[in-house]
C-alpha positions in Angstrom: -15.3 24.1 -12.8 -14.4 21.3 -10.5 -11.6 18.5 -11.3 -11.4 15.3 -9.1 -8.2 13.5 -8.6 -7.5 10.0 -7.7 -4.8 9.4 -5.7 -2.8 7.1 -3.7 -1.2 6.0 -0.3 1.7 3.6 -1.7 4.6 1.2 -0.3 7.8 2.5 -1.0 10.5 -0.3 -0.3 13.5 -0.1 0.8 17.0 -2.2 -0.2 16.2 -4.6 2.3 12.7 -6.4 2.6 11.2 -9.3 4.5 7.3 -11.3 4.0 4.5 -11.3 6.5 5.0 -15.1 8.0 2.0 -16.0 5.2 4.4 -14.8 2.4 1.6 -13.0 0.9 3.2 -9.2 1.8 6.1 -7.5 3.0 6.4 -7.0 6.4 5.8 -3.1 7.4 8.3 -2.7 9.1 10.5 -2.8 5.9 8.5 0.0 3.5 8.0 3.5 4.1 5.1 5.2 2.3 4.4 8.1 0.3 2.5 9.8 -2.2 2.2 7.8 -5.8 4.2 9.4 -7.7 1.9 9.5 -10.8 -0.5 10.6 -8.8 1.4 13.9 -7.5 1.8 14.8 -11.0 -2.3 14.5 -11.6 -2.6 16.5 -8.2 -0.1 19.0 -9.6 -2.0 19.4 -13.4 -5.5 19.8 -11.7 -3.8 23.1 -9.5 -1.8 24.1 -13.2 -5.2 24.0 -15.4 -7.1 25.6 -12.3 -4.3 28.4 -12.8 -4.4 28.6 -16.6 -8.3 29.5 -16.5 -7.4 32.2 -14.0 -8.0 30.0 -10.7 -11.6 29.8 -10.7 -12.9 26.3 -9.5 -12.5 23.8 -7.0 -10.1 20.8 -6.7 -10.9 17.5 -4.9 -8.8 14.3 -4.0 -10.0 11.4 -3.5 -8.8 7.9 -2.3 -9.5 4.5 -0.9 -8.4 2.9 1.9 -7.4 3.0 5.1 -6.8 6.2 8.1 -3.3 5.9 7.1 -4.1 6.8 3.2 -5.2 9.9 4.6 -1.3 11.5 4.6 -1.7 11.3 0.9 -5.0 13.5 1.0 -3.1 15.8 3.4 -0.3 16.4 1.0 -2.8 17.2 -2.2 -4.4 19.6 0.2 -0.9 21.2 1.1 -0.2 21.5 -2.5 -3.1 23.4 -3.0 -6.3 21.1 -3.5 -9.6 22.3 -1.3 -11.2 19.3 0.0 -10.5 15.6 0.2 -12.7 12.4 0.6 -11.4 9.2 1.4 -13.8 6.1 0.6 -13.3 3.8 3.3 -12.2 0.5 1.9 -9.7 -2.6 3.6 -6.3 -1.4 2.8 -5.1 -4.9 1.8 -7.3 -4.4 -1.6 -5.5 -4.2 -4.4 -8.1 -5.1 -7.3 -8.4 -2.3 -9.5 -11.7 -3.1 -10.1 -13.1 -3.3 -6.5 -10.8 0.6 -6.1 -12.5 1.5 -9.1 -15.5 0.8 -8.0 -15.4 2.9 -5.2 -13.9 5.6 -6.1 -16.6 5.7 -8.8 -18.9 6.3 -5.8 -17.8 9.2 -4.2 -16.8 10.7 -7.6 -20.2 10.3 -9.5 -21.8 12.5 -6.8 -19.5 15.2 -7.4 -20.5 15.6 -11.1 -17.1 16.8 -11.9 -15.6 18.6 -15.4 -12.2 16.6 -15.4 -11.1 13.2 -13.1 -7.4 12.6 -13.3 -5.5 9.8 -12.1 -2.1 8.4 -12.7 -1.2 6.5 -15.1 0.0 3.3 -12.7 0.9 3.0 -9.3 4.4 2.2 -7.8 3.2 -0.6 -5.7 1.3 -2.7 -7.5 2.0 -1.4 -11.2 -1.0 -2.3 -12.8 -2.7 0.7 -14.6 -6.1 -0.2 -14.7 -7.5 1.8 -12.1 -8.1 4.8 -15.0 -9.8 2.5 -16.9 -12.4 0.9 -14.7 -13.0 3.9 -12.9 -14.0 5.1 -16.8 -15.8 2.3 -17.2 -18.1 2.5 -13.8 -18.5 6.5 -14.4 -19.3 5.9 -18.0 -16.7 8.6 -19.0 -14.2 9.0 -22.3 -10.6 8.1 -21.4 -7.7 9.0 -22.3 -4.2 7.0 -21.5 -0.7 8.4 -20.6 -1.1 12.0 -20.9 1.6 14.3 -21.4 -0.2 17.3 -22.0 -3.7 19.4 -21.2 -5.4 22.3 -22.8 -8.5 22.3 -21.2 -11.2 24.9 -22.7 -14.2 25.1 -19.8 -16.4 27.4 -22.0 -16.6 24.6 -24.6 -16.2 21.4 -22.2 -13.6 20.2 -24.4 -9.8 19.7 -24.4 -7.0 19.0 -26.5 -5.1 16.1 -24.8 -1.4 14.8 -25.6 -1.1 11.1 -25.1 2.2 9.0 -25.2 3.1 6.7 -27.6 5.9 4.0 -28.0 8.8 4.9 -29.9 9.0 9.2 -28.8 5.8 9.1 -30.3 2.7 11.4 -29.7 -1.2 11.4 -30.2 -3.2 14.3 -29.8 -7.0 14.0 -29.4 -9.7 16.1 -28.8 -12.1 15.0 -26.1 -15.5 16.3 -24.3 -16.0 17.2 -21.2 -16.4 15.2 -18.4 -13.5 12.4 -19.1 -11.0 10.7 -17.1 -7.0 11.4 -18.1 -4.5 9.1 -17.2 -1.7 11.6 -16.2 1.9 10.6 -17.1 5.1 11.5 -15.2 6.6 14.2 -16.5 4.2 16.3 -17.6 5.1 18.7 -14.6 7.0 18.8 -11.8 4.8 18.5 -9.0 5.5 21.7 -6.3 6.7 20.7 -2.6 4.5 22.5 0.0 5.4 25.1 2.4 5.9 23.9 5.9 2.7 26.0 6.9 0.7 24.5 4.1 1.5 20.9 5.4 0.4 22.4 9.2 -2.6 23.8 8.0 -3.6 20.9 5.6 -3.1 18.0 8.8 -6.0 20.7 10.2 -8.4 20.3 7.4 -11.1 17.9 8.0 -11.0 14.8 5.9 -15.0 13.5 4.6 -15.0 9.6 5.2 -17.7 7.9 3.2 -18.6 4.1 3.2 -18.5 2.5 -0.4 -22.2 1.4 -1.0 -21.6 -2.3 -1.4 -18.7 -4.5 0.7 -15.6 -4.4 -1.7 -14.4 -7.6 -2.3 -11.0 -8.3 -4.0 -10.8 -10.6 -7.4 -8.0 -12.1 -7.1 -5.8 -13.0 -3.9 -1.6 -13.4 -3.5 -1.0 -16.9 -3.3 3.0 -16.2 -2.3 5.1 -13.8 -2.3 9.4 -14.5 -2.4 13.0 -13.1 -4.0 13.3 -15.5 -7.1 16.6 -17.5 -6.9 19.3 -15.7 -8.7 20.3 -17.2 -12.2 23.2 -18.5 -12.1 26.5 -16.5 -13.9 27.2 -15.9 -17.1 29.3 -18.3 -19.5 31.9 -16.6 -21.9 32.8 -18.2 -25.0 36.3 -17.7 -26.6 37.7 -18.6 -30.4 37.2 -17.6 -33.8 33.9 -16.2 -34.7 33.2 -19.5 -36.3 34.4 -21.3 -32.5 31.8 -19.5 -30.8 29.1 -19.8 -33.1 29.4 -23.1 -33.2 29.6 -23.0 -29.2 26.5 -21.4 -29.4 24.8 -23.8 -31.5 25.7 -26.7 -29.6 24.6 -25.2 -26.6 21.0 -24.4 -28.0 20.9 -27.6 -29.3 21.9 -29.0 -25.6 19.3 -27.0 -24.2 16.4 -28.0 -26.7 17.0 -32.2 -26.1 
């Protein structure tokens, strides 16, 4: 069995940011970074479903990006994972498609069972990654997954997805598909000291993507937006304030 998970290197602000002189970023200096979050939790269901079929198989991470996304790799690897490929892409793409296209690259030639990703990054919030990465690897997908029960003798699993409302679909899938992997679903284990030693000394395979990505879309600007301006409270009646309100709708709508 072999289960490939996506991850990624993300910008984790702080209270107090400042642009890049273009205004299309924030300036480093005012973000940290750390593993997605999502992604931890798909790291941390590969190593649990690896463990429920009596921890035969192999676990690989993968991302795109820069040298720096390669702490990301090193903590999958101190969780538990065995190797990790980084495809090396311009860090300052964020199109989903372009990431999806190569991480479908290095992923295809792995020919894995299961790929998990996280349901969205924390940067950029977009949750399409899953999806293209589908698309390109021609895979069944499901979305928001709270739960796995993963059967390697058939290829198939029983998957939990999330719903609006508390609710919850369950579906039956074959073998290969991609799962969007939802927070919660576990709580992703913090490495040993030695683990994180040992994983900074594991060798990291960096692979070209076979075409120059190239972003589809571009930042235009980035800024705070103004701050609205206070609240007004009404007093009276119940029949004072509505009509209050109505003249102000009416004020607003001339």
């Amino acid at each position: 069995m072999k289960i490939v998970v996506c991850v990624k290197h993300v910008a984790v602000l702080g209270d107090e940011i400042r642009f890049t002189p273009d205004e299309r970023d924030v300036d480093e200096d005012y973000y940290d970074r750390a593993l997605n979050e999502w992604d931890a939790c798909a790291a941390e269901e590969a190593l649990q479903i690896r463990d429920r079929l009596g921890g035969e198989g192999e676990i690989l991470v993968v991302t795109a990006g820069g040298p720096s996304s390669d702490v990301a790799l090193q903590r999958c690897l101190a969780m538990g994972a065995d190797r990790a490929v980084r495809v090396s892409m311009d860090p300052a793409i964020h199109d989903p498609i372009a990431i999806g296209r190569g991480l479908s690259e290095a992923v295809a030639q792995e020919s894995p069972d299961l790929v998990l990703v996280g349901v969205q990054s924390s940067d950029s919030v977009q949750g399409s990654t899953g999806a293209v990465l589908a698309q390109f690897l021609d895979l069944p997908r499901v979305a928001v997954v709270k739960k796995v029960e993963y059967d390697h003798g058939a290829r198939r699993a029983v998957v939990h997805r999330e719903l609006e409302g508390g609710l919850v679909d369950v579906v039956e899938v074959d073998a290969p598909a991609v799962f969007a992997i939802q927070t919660g679903i576990n709580e992703p284990r913090y490495p040993t000291f030695r683990a994180i030693k040992d994983a900074e000394r594991k060798e990291i395979a960096v692979v070209p993507v076979a075409d120059e990505a190239v972003s589809g879309y571009h930042v235009l600007r980035m800024f705070v937006p103004a701050k609205p301006e206070g609240a007004e409270m009404l007093d009276g009646t119940p029949a004072d304030i509505a009509r209050q309100i109505a003249e102000i709708v009416k004020d607003r709508l001339a």
